[in-house]
C-alpha positions in Angstrom: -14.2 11.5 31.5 -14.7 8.7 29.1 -12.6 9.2 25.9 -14.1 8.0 22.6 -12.3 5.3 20.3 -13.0 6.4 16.8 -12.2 4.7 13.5 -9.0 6.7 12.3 -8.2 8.0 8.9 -5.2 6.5 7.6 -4.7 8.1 4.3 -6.3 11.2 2.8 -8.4 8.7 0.3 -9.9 6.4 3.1 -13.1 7.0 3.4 -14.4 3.5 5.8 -12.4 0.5 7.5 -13.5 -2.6 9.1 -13.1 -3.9 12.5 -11.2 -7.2 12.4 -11.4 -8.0 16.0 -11.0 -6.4 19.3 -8.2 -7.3 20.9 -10.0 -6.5 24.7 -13.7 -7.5 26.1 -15.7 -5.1 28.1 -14.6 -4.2 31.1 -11.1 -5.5 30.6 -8.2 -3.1 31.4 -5.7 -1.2 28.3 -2.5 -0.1 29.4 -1.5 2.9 27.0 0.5 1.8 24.3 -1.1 -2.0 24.2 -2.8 -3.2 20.5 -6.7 -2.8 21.5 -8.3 -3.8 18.0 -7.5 -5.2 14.7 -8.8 -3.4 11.8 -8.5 -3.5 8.2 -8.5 -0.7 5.7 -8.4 -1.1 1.8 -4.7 -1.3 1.9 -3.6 -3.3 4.8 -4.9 -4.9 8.0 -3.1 -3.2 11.1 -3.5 -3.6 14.7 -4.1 -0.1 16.5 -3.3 0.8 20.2 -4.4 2.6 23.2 -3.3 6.4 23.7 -4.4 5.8 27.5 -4.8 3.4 30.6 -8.0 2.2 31.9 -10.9 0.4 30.7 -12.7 -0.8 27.8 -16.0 0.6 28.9 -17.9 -0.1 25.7 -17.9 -1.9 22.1 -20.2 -0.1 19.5 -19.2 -1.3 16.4 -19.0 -5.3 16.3 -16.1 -7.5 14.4 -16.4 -7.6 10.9 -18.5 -3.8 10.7 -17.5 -1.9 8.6 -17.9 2.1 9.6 -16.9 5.6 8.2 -13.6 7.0 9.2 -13.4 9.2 12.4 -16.7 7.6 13.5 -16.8 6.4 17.2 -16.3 2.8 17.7 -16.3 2.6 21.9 -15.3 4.1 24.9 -12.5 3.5 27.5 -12.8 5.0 31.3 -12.0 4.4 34.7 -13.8 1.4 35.9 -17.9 2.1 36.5 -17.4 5.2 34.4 -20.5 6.5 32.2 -20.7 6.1 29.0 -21.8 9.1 26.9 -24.6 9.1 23.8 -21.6 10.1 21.1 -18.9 12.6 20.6 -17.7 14.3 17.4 -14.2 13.9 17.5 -11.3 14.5 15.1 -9.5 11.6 14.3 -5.7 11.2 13.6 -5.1 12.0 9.9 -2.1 11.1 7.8 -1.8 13.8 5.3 0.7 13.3 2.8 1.4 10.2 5.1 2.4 12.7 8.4 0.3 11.5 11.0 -0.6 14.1 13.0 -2.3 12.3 16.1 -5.0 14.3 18.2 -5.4 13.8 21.8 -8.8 13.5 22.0 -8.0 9.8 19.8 -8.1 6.7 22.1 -6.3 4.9 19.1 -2.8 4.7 17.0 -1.8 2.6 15.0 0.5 -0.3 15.9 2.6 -3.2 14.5 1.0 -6.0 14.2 0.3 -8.9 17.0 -1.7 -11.7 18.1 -3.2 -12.0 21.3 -2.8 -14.5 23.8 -2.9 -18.1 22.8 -5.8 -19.7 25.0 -3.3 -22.7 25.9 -0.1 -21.2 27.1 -0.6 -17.2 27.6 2.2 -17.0 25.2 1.8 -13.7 23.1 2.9 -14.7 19.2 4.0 -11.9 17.3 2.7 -12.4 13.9 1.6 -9.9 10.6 -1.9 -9.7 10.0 -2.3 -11.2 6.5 0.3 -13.9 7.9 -2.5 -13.8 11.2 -5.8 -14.0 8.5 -4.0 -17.2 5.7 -3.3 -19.1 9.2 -6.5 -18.5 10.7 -8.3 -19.1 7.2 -6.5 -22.5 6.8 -6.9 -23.8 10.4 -3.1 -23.4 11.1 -1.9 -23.7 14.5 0.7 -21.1 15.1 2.8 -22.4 18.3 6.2 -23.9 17.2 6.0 -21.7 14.0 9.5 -20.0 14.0 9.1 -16.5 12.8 11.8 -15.1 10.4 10.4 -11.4 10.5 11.7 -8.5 12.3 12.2 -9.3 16.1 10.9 -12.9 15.5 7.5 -11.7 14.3 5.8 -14.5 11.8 5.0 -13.1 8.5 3.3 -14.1 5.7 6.2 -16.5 4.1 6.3 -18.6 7.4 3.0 -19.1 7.5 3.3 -20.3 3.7 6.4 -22.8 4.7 4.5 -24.8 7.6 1.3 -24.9 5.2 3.7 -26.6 2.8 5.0 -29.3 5.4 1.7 -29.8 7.1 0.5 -31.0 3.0 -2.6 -30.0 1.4 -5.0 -27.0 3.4 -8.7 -27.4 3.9 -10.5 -24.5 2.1 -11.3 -21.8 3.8 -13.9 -21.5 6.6 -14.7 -17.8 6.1 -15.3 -18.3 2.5 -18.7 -19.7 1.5 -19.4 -20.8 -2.0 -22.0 -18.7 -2.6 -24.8 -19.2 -5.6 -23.2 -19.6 -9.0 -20.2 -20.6 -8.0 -18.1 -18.1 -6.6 -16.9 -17.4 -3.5 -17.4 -13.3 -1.8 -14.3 -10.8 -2.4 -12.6 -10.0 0.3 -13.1 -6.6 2.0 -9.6 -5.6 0.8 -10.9 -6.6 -2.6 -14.1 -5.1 -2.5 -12.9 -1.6 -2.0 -10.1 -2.0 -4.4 -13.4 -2.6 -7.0 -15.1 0.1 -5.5 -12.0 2.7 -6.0 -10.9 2.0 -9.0 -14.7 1.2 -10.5 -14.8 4.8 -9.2 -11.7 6.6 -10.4 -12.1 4.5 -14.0 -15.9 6.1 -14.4 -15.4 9.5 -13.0 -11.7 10.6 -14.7 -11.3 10.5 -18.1 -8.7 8.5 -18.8 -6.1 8.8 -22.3 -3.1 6.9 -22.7 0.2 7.6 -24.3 2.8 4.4 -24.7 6.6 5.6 -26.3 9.1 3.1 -26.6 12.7 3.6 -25.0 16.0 2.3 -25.3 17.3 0.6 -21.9 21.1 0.2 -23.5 22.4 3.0 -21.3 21.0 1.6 -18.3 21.9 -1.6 -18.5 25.7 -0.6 -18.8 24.8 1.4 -16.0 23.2 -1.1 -14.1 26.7 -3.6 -14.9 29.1 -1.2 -14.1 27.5 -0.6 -10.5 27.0 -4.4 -10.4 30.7 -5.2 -10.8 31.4 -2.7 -7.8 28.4 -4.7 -5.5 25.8 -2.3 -6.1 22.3 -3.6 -7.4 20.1 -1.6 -8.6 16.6 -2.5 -10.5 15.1 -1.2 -13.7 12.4 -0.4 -11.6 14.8 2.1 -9.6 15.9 3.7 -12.9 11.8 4.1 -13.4 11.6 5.7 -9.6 14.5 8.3 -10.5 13.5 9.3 -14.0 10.0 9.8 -13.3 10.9 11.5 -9.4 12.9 14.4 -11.5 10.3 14.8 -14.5 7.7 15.2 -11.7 9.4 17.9 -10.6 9.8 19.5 -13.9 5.9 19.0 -14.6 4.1 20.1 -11.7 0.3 19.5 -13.6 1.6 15.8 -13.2 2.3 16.2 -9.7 -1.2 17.5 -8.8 -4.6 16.2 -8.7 -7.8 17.8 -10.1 -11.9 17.3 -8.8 -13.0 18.8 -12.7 -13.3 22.5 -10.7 -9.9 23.2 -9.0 -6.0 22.2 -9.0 -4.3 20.8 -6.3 -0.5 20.4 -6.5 0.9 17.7 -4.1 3.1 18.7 -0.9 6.4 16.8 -3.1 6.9 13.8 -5.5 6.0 10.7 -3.6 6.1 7.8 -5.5 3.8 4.7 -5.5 5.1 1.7 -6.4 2.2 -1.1 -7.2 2.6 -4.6 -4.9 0.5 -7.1 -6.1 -0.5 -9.5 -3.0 -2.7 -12.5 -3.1 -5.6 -10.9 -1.5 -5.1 -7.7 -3.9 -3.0 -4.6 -4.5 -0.9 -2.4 -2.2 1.2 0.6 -3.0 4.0 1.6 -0.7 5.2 5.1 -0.8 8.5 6.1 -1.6 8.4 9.6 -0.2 10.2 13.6 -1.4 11.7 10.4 -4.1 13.1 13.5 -6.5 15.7 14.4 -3.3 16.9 10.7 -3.2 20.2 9.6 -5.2 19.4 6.1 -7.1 21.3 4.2 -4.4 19.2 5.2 -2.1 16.1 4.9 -4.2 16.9 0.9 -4.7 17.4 0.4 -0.7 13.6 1.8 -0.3 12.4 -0.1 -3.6 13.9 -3.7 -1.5 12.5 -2.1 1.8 9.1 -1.6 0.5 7.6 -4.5 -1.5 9.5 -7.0 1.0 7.1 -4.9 4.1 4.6 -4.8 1.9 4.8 -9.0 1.7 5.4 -9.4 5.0 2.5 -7.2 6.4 4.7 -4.6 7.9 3.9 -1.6 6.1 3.2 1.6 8.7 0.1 3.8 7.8 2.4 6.1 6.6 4.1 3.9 4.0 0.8 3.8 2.2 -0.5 6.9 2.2 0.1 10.5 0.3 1.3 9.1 -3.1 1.6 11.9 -5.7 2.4 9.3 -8.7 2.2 5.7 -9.2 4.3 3.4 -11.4 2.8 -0.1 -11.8 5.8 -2.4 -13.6 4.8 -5.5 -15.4 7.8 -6.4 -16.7 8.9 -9.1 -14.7 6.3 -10.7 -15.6 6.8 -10.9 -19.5 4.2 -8.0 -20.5 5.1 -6.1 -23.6 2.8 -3.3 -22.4 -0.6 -2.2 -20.6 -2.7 -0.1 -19.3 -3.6 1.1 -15.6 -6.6 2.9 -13.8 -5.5 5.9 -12.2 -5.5 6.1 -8.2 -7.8 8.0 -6.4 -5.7 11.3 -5.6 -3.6 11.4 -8.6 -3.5 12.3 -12.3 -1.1 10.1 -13.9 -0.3 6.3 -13.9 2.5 4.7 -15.4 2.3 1.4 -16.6 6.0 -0.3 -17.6 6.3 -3.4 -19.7 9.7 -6.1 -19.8 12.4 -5.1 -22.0 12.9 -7.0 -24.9 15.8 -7.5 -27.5 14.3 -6.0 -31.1 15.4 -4.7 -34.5 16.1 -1.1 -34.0 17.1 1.5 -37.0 20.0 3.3 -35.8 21.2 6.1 -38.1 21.1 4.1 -41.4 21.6 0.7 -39.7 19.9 -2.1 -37.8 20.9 -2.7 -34.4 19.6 -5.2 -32.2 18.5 -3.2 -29.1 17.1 -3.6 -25.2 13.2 -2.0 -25.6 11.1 -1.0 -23.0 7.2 0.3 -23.5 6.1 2.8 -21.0 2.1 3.9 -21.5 1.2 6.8 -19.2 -2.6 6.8 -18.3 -3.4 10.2 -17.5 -6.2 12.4 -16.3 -7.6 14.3 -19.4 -8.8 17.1 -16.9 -6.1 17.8 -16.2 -3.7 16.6 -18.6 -3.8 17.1 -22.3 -2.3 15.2 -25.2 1.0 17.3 -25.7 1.7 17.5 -22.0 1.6 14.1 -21.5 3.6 13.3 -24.4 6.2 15.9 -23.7 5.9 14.4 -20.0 6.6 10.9 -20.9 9.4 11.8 -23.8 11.0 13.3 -20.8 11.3 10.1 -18.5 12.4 7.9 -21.7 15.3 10.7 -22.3 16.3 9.8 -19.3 16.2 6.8 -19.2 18.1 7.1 -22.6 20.8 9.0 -21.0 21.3 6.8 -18.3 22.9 9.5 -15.9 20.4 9.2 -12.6 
């Protein structure tokens, strides 16, 4: 019997994905476990995989469609095999970021990977945003040394041979269209489409308190002289992990009619990437000590970067914290994900005037402004909420 390749759901707010390219014509034969297609979601691109052998009986959706999750997108067979009008099947979900593949799926998802190169039958292991900047800038991969996991080419390898080979053309896929402009990309696109979304249908407030980062910095250089580093943005990820916990209307997510508390406290962390924003998912974060908070916030970002983020490392965030500091913002305000109902927003810490008892004291200041879901969320929670992460903070025992 012909099974069905459907578009899977990735995340529990993924509502289409586009096909990228398939990786097998008609007729060809999949072994199970081989990449079959590339496809691209608003998060990440990923390459997915067969479940089963045989033979790619049929191609319904084209490259570069874009189609509703869990919608069928071909067929694969024995060889000669009939093809049937359409099946309604159930396609592997990731709830809370647990895949929970079903066997009636042709598809899984898989780590990323070129095909064949039409000289040499060599196979090149390579990211997909590495795959899409050297395929956008004409960039011929073959004697590209890959520095990524198991030799794979990512994304800053791609950037390195750009740099020797001198200026790129632009790129071919990007027409100037009238006015001036060239099109988003489709990561882009749905990025606008989400947050236009979340920004018009939840009514956002904000909150912004002002905390004192003395204590952890003398944390952070007393576990520096003993070789352990650890970020402000890990001190963010603990204090915020353990509030959570303590405020479970901050840990849920309403539609304006019912509450729904999330399965734990799964932190996103906010990646900005040139072709637009990714969060990774530091998962059950209030269980984690701060050590091994800062190994995941490395982990993370530097996956996220390279392309090698897993379906589940981007999925099932309960709470997002979006740090600007690094890049010398005093403070700001974020949108809200889809899913959630708060949003923290982190600016740098800077060296100010600060009365302490009757005196002046020139102090480490951080703004934090919590964007919050008035639905949900009223004024005094979110201010108790958000007093709660600067104590911490304040205290500097995480």
């Amino acid at each position: 019997m012909a099974q069905p390749i459907i578009m899977p759901k990735l995340g529990q707010m993924t509502e289409e994905s586009t096909v990228v390219r398939w990786l097998k014509k008609e007729g060809e034969a999949v072994a199970k476990g081989e990449p079959l297609l590339e496809i691209e979601t608003d998060k990440a691109a990923m390459e997915v995989e067969s479940f089963y052998d045989g033979v790619l009986l049929k191609i319904l959706v084209q490259e570069g469609e874009t189609v509703p999750v869990m919608q069928t997108i071909g067929f694969l067979g024995e060889p000669g095999e009939s093809v049937p009008e359409g099946s309604a099947v159930v396609a592997p979900d990731l709830r809370d970021g647990v895949a929970e593949p079903d066997k009636a799926s042709a598809l899984r998802p898989a780590g990323p990977e070129l095909p064949d190169t039409p000289t040499t039958g060599e196979r090149i292991k390579i990211s997909p945003r590495a795959a899409g900047l050297a395929l956008a800038r004409g960039l011929d991969l073959r004697g590209i040394q890959g520095t990524g996991p198991g030799g794979r080419i990512v994304e800053r390898d791609v950037l390195t041979a750009l740099r020797e080979t001198g200026p790129a053309p632009a790129p071919q896929d990007s027409p100037v269209v009238p006015g001036g402009g060239t099109p988003l990309s489709r990561m882009r696109q749905i990025i606008s489409q989400r947050l236009t979304r979340s920004f018009t249908s939840t009514p956002h407030f904000y909150v912004t308190v002002s905390a004192d980062m003395t204590a952890v910095e003398q944390v952070r250089s007393r576990m520096k002289a003993s070789s352990q580093q650890v970020s402000v943005t890990d001190f963010l990820v603990r204090a915020s992990a353990l509030t959570l916990a303590e405020f479970p209307y901050c840990n849920s997510w309403t539609d304006g009619k019912t509450v729904t508390p999330h399965s734990g406290v799964h932190i996103g962390l906010a990646v900005a990437l040139e072709e637009g924003l990714v969060v990774p998912v530091i998962r059950n974060a209030d269980k984690l000590s701060l050590s091994q908070v800062a190994a995941l916030t490395k982990e993370l970002p530097a996956k996220a970067k390279g392309g090698l983020l897993k379906p589940e490392e981007l999925s099932g965030s309960s709470f997002t914290i979006s740090n600007m500091g690094m890049l010398q913002v005093d403070n700001f305000t974020a949108i809200i994900n889809p899913g959630e109902s708060a949003i923290l927003a982190v600016g740098a810490t800077t060296r100010q005037p600060v009365a302490v008892a009757d005196r002046v004291e020139i102090r480490p200041m951080m703004k934090m402004t919590l964007s919050a879901d008035h639905r949900l969320i009223d004024g005094a929670l979110a201010a108790r909420f958000l007093n709660r992460i600067k104590d911490r903070l304040e205290d500097g025992r995480l």
